[in-house]
C-alpha positions in Angstrom: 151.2 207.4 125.4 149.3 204.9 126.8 146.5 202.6 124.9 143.1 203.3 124.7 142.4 200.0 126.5 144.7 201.7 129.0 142.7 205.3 129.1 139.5 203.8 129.2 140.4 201.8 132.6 141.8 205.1 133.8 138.7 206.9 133.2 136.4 204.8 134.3 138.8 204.2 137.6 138.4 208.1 137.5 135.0 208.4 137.2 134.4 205.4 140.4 136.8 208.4 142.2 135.4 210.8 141.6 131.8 210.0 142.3 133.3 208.9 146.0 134.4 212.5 146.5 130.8 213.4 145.4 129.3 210.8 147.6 131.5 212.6 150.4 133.5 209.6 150.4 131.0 206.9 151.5 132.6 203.1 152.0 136.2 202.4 151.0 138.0 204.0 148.6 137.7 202.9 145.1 141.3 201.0 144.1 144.3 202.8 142.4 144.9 199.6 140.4 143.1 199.9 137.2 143.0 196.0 136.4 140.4 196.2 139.1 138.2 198.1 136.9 138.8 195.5 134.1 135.2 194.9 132.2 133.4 197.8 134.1 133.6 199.9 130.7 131.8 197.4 128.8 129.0 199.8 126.8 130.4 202.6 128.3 130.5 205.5 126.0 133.7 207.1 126.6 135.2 207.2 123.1 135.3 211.1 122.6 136.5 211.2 126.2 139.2 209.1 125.7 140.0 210.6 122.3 139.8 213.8 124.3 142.3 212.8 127.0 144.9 211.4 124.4 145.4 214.7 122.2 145.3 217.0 124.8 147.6 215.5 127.1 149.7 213.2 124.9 149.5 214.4 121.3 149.6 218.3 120.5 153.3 219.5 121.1 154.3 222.6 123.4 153.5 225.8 121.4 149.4 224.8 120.5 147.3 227.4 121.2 144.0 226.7 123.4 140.9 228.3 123.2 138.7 227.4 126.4 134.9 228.7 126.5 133.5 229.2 129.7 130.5 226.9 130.9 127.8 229.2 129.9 127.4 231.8 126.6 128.0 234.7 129.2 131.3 233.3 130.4 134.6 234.7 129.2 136.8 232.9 126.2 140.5 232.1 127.6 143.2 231.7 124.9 146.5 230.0 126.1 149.5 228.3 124.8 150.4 225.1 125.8 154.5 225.5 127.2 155.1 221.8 129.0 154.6 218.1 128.5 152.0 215.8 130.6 153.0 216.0 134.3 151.3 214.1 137.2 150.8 216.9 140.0 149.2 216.6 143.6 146.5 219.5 144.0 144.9 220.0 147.5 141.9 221.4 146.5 141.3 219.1 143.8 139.8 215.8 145.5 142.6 216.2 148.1 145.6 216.0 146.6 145.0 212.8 144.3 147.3 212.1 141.8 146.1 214.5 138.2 147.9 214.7 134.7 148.1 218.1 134.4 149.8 220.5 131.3 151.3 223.8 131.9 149.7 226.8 129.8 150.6 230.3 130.0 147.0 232.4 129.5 147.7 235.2 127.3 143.9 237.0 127.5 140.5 236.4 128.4 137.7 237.9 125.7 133.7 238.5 126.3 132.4 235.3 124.2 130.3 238.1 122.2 133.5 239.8 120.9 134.0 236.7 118.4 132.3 236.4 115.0 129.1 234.4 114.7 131.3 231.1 113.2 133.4 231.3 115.9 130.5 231.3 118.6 129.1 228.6 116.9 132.0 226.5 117.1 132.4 227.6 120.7 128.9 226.3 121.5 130.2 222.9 120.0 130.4 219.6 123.0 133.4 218.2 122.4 135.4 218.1 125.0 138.2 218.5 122.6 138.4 219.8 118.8 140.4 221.0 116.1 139.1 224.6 115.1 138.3 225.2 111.7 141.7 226.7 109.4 139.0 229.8 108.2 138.6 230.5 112.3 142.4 230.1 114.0 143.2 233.8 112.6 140.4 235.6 114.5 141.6 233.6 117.5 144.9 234.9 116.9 144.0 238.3 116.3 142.2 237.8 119.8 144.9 236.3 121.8 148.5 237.9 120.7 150.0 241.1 119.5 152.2 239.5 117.6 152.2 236.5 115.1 152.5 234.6 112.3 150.0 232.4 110.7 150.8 231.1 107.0 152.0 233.1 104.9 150.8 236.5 106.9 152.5 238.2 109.5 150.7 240.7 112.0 151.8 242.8 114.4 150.2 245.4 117.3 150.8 248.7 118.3 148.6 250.1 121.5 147.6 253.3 122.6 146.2 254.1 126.2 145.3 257.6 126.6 141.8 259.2 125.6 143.3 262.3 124.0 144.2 261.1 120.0 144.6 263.9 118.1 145.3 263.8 113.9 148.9 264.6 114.6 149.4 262.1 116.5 147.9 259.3 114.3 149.8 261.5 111.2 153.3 261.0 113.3 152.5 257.4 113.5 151.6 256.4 110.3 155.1 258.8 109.1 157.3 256.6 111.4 155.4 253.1 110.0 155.7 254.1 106.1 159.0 255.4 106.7 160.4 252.3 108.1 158.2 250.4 105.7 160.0 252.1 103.1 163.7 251.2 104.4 162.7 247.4 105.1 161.6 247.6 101.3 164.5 249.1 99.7 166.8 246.3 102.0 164.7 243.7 101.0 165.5 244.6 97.3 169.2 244.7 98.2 169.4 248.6 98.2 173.2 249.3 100.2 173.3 252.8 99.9 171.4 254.8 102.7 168.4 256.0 101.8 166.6 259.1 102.4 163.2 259.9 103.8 161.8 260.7 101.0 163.1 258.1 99.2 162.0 255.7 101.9 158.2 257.1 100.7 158.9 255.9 97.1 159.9 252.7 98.2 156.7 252.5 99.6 154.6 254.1 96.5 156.5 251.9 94.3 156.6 248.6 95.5 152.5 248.3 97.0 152.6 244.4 96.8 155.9 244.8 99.1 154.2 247.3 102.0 152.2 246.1 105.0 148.9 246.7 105.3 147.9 249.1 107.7 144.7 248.8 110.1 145.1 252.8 111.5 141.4 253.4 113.1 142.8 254.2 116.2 140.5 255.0 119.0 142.1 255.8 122.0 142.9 253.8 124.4 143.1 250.9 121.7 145.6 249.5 119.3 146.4 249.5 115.3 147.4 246.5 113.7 150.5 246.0 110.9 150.0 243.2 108.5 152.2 241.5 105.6 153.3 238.3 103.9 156.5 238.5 105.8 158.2 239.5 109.0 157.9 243.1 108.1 155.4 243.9 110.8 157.5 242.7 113.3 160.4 244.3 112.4 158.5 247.8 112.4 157.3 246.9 116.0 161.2 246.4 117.1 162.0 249.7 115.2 159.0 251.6 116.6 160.1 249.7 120.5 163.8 251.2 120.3 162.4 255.0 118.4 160.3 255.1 121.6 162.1 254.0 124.6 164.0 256.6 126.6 167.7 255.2 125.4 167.0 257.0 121.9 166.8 260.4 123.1 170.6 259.9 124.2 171.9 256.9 122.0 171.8 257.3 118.3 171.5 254.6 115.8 174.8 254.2 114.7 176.0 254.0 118.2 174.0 250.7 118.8 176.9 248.1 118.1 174.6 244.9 117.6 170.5 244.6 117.6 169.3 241.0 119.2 166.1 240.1 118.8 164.8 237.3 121.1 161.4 235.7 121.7 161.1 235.2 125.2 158.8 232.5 125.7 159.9 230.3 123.0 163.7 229.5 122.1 165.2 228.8 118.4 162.5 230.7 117.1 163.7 231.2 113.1 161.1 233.9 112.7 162.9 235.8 115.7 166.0 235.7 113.4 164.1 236.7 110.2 163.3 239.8 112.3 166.8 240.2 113.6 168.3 240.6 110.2 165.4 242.8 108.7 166.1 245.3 111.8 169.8 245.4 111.4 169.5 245.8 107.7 166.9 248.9 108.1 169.4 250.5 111.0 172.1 250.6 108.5 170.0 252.0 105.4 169.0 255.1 107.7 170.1 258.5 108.1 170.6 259.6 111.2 169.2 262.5 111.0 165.9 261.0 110.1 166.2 258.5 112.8 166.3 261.1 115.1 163.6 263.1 113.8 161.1 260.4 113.7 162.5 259.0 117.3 161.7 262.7 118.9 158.5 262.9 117.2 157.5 259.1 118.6 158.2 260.5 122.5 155.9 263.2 121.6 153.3 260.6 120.3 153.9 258.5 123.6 153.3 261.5 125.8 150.4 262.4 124.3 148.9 259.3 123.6 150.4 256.9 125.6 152.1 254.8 122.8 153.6 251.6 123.4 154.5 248.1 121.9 154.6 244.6 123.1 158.0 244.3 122.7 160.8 245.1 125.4 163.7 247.2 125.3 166.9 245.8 127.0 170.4 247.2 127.1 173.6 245.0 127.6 174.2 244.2 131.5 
């Protein structure tokens, strides 16, 4: 990373560029060499600029989420995740392909700035070019931005729904399939071995409260529900629900799955991915299959109907 003597020569040899672009590039050039700029930043403010330039493109490590507000209170919120280290790039339409430190980040949505709570607006409203949200605020921003994640202590998963018909069967079936396998990831966590029934998978669940996930269920069609816990369990109900309703369960039972991967495919060695792994493994060998495939038919009649479907992804062995 270089000094802040060093960035505030580069910004102010930035600035001298920029404002030549501006001046539709009037006289010569300003130099590359910032040692030409040397004493041109005397009472210059560029502290929080500088600051600015250093964490974001030198300090926070791959995996920070962003949160960019648009230049006006009627501009749309973009929440991202930073994925690659400082790179110098060469953009035409920026000031004609002059050199730029850019960072790769992979935009995961775009939200109305109105959707957010009042704090969060507030915050958003805030000039710094770059800032470290409050702890009380990063949930909502995750709530916003991904279907599934972690944060603390508290795990929280999404389950979407995309038609307009939603009928009380339909949100009965789901919430059957989400205690049911609420109650087998209980019973493994409390290192049950024998398999366990459905009904006994609903005691599990009555029984141990402080062990169940907490279930958002005002569904309005289209639109999602929302699993949430002090562990991985939402997740692994998600990977549950993704294999109950893909089209390999109507033909492949559970016990004829051999092995259950689970990987996060936009960030390697991920230990919560193998948290999940085990929990859905465990769960597939507590079941009977006859409930399995019960709850797996009535989960293709719940996507036909409604639409249902996960953020996760199904993939067989090539």
């Amino acid at each position: 990373m270089p000094s802040r003597e060093t960035s505030r020569l580069k910004v102010v040899r930035s600035l001298a560029i920029k404002k030549w672009y501006e001046n539709e590039q009037f006289g010569d050039r300003p130099s590359d060499d910032i040692k030409d700029f040397a004493g041109e930043d005397f009472r210059m403010r560029l502290g929080r600029y500088v600051g600015a330039i250093q964490k974001l493109y030198f300090e926070l490590p791959k995996g920070t989420v962003v949160v960019v507000p648009g230049p006006t209170v009627f501009s749309d919120v973009l929440i991202g995740e930073l994925t690659g280290n400082t790179i110098i790039s060469h953009w035409r339409d920026v000031y004609d392909g002059e050199n730029i430190i850019i960072r790769r980040v992979r935009w995961v949505r775009s939200m109305p700035r109105h959707n957010f709570s009042d704090n969060l607006r507030a915050r958003l409203t805030r000039p710094d070019p770059v800032m470290q949200l409050d702890r009380s605020l990063r949930e909502e921003v995750l709530r916003a931005g991904f279907d599934q994640f972690s944060f603390g202590s508290k795990f929280s998963a999404r389950i979407n729904t995309s038609k307009e018909e939603f009928s009380t069967i339909d949100e009965f079936s789901i919430q059957e399939f989400v205690n049911y396998v609420t109650g087998i990831l209980i019973a493994s966590q409390l290192g049950k071995t024998e398999k366990v029934s459905f009904s006994a998978a609903i005691g599990y669940v009555r029984a141990n409260p402080e062990l169940a996930m907490d279930l958002k269920l005002n569904i309005n069609s289209p639109g999602f529900q929302r699993l949430l816990a002090k562990s991985a369990m939402p997740l692994a109900a998600v990977a549950l629900l993704t294999m109950a309703n893909s089209d390999a369960s109507t033909n492949n039972s559970v016990e004829a799955v051999d092995s259950i991967d689970v990987v996060n495919s936009t960030s390697a060695n991920d230990d919560c991915v193998i948290d999940v792994a085990k929990r859905v493994a465990s769960a597939r060998d507590l079941m009977y299959l006859e409930d399995w495939e019960r709850l797996c038919r009535e989960m293709h009649q719940v996507r036909e109907s409604t639409g249902l479907s996960t953020t996760m992804e199904l993939k067989g062995d090539d």
